[in-house]
N, C-alpha and C positions, 0 to 999 in steps of 0.2 A: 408740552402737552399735558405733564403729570398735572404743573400747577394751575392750568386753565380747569382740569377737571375738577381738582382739589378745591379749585376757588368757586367754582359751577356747586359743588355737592353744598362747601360750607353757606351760599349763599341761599340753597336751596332750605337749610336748615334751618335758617333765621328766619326765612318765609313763614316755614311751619310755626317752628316755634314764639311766632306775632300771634296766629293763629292760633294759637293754643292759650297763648295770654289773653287774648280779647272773651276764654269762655272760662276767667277765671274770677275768683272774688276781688283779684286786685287791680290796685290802678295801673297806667303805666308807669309809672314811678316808683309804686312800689314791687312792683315785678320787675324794674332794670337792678334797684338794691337788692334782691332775691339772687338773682343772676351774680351781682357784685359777690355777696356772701358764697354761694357757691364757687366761684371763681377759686374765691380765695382759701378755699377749704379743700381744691383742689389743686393748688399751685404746685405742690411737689409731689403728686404723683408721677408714674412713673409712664412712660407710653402707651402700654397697652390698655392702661383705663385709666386715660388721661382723661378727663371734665368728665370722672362719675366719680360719686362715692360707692367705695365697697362695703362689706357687712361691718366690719370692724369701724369704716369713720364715720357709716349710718347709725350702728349703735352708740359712738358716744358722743351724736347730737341728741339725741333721745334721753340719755345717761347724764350728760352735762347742762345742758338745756334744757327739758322736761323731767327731767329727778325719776325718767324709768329705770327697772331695776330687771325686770322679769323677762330671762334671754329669750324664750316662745313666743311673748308678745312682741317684742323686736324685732324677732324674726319675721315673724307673720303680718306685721307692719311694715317692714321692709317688703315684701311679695306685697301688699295690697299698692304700694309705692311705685315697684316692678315691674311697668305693665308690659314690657318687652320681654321679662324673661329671662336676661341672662344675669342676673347676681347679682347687679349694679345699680344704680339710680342715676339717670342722667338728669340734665339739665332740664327738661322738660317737664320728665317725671317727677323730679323736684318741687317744682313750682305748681304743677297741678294736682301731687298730692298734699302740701301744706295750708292748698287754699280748700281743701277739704277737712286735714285734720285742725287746722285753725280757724277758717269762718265757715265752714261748708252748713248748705240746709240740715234743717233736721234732718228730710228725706235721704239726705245727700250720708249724713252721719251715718244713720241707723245703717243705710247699704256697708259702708265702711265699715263699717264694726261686724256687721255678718260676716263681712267677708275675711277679716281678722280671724272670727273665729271659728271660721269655716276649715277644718284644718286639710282636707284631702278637697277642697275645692269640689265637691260634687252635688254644692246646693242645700243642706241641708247640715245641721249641726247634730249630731249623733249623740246618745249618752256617753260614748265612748271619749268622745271628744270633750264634753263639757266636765268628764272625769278628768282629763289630763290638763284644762284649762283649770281647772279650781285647786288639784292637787299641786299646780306648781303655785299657785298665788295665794296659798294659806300659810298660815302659820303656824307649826308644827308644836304639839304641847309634849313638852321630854314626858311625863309619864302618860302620856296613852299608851294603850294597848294595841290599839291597831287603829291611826290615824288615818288609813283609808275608810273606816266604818264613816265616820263625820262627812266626808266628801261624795259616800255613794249617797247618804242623806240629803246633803243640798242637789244632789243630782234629781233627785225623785222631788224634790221639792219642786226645784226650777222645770222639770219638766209638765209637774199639776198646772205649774204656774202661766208657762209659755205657748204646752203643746195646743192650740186652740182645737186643732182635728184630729186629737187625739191617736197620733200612729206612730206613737215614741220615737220624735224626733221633732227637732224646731224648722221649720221651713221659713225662707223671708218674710212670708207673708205670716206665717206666727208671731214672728220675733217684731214687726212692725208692728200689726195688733197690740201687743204685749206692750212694748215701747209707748203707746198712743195712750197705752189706760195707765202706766207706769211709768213716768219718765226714768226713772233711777237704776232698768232692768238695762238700757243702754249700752251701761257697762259690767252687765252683771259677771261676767265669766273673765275679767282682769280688765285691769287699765290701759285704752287704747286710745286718748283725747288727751292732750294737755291738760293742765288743771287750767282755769283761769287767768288765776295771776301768775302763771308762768306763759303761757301765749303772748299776756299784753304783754310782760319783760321783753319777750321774744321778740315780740311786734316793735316794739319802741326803739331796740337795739338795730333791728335789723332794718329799719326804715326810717333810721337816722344817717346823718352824712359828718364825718369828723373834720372841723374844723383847723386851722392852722396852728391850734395847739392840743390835737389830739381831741378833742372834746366832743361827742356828738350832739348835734342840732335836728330837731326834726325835720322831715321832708317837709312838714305842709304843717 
């Protein structure tokens, strides 16, 4: 009876998870090699989060793959990745956030990135916040005197720049705005997008198939 339900739940999963593929940027093809990559990056976990990644093997796809560095934006990448909640990335979550941080709309981006650096989730991006976003992704000059002064600065900066309604804080519809007359504010408060040519590395490797001497071939 265990395994009739066990087999009912897993079948049920794959249901979804078609369903979740079909509203993504990829094909099926390249969404079964996504699943493959996963798999396999999941092989020797241990039971209790068996097929997720945890913090530690999300950040060094991120760290080894996309050359992040910055443990906040990881984090907060990871939670935008999350969307269940409990510290993990599944299979799903997976594949529906990389077709975001890798070909998602602009639309699709900008939400992404607010929501990155949204850091208490409550809609709205705080100075408070965009102090703690900039003070971890600068770089520190040995003789300042007080290298907070420089960061309250781009604070006051970024906020002339963003707050459209002017009530000292960024709201989505700010930061869209802002984004729409600036492309480059995007990632104004740290790196939350692949670069370029690490995507398509990304993309080439992972939507390749290895050949009978180890070699990858592209899918299509």
């Amino acid at each position: 009876m265990i395994s009739v339900r066990h087999r009912q739940q897993v079948q049920q999963q794959d249901a979804e998870l078609l369903l979740r593929m079909k509203q993504t940027h990829f094909s099926e093809d390249e969404c079964k090699a996504l699943v493959n990559k996963f798999k396999f990056m999941t092989k020797d976990n241990k039971v209790a989060r068996q097929d997720k990644l945890d913090r530690s093997q999300f950040h060094e796809v991120l760290q080894s793959t996309f050359k992040m560095t910055d443990d906040m934006i990881m984090d907060r990448l990871m939670r935008a990745f999350d969307k269940d909640s409990d510290s993990c990335v599944n299979l799903s979550e997976w594949i529906i956030g990389l077709s975001v941080f890798l070909r998602g709309s602009e639309e699709e981006q900008v939400k992404f990135c607010f929501e990155v650096y949204d850091l208490n989730g409550d809609g709205f991006i705080s100075k408070e916040e965009m102090f703690h976003l900039l003070k971890n992704s600068l770089v520190k000059q040995p003789n300042e005197e007080d290298p907070d002064e420089g960061v309250r600065e781009l604070v006051d900066i970024s906020i002339k720049k963003m707050d459209i309604d002017r009530d000292g804080r960024i709201s989505l519809q700010d930061f869209q705005a802002a984004v729409k007359e600036e492309s480059l504010l995007l990632e104004a408060f740290g790196q939350c997008l692949p670069a370029p040519e690490l995507a398509i590395a990304f993309v080439e490797k992972a939507f390749s198939v290895p050949d009978h001497r180890g070699r990858y071939n592209q899918l299509y």
